[in-house]
C-alpha positions as CSV (number, residue, x, y, z in Angstrom):
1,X,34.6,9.0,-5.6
2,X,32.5,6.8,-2.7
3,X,29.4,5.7,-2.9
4,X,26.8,8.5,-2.0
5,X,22.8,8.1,-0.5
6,X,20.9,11.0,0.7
7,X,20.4,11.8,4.2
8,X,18.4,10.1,6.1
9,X,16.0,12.8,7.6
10,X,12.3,13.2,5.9
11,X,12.9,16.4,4.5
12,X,16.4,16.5,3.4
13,X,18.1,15.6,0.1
14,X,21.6,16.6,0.9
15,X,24.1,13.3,-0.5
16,X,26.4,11.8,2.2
17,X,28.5,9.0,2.2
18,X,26.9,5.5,2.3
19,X,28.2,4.5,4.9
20,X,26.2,7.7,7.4
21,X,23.0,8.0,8.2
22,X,22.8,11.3,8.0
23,X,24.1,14.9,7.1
24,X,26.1,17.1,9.1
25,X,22.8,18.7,10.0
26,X,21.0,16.4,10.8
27,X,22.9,14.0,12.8
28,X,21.2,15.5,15.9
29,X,18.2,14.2,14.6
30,X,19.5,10.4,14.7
31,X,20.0,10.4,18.7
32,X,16.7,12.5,18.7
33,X,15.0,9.9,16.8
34,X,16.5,6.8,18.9
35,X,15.5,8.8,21.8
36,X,11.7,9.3,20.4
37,X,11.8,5.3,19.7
38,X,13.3,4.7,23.4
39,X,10.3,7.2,25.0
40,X,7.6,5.4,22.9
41,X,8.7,2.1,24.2
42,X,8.7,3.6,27.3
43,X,5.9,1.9,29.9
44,X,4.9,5.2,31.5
45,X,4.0,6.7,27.5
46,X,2.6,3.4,26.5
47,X,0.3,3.1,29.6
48,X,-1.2,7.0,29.4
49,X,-2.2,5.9,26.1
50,X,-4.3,2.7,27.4
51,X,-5.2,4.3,30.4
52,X,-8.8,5.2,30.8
53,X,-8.1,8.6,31.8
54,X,-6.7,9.4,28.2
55,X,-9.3,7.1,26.5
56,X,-12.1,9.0,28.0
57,X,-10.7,12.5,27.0
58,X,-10.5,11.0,23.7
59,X,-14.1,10.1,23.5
60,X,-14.7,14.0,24.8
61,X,-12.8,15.7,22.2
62,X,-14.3,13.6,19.4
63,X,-18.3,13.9,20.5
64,X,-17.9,17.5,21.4
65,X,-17.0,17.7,17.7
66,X,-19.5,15.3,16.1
67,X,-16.2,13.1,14.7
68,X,-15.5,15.8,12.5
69,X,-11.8,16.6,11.7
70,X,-10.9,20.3,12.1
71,X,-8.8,20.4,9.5
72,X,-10.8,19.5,6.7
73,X,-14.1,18.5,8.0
74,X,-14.2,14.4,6.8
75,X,-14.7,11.9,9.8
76,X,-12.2,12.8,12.6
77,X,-10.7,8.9,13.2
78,X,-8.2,10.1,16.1
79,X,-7.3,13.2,18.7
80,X,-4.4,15.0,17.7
81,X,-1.9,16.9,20.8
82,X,-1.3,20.4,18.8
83,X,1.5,20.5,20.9
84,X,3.2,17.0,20.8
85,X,3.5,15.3,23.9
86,X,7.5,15.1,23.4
87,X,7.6,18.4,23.2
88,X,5.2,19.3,26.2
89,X,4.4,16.1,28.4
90,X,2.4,18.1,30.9
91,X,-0.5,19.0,28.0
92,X,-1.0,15.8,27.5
93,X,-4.5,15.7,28.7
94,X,-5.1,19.3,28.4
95,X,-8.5,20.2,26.1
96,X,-7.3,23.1,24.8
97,X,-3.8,21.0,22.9
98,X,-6.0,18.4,21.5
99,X,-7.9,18.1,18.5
100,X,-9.7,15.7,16.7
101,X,-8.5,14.9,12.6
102,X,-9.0,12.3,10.3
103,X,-6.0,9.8,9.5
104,X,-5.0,12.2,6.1
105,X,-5.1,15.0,8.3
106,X,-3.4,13.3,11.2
107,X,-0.6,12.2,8.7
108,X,0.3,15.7,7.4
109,X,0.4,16.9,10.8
110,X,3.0,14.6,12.3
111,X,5.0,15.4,9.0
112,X,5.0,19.1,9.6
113,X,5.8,18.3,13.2
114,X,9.2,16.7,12.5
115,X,9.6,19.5,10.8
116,X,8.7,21.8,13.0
117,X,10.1,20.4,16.2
């Protein structure tokens, strides 16, 4: 019998060989992954989140609600895209896709993203 780890996706606990990264399900999710790395390293993304454009927006979302996080109404610490921008680029600066949570919140959210999407 080899040597077995679990996959290596956030949510699954399927064993697989040690020598994979992950299971047969989930394998999409490593080129998906690399690819999520490659567009976060990529100048374009990196730049609309320094630009002014975005950090102005930013400042919008959290005074029109009084830094409060939707979700569970502690100090909101960042803006959240509802709909992730590597999902749907084009929302990126839309109002109605952003919201402002705390980190706690902002964590769980992401979580249920990769989930989700």
């Amino acid at each position: 019998m080899s040597i077995m780890k679990r996959c290596g996706h956030p949510t699954c606990n399927v064993l697989i060989n040690h020598n994979e990264s992950y299971c047969d399900k989930h394998k999409q999710y490593a080129n998906e992954n690399y690819n999520d790395l490659r567009r976060r390293n990529d100048p374009e993304y990196l730049r609309f989140y320094k630009s002014k454009t975005w950090q102005n927006m930013r400042r919008i979302v959290l005074l029109e609600h009084d830094f409060i996080c939707v979700s569970c109404g502690n100090q909101a610490t960042m803006v959240d895209h509802i709909v992730p921008t590597k999902i749907d680029w084009a929302r990126r600066l839309d109002k109605s896709n952003l919201q402002p949570l705390c980190d706690a919140c902002h964590n769980q959210k992401t979580k249920e993203d990769l989930k989700k999407y």
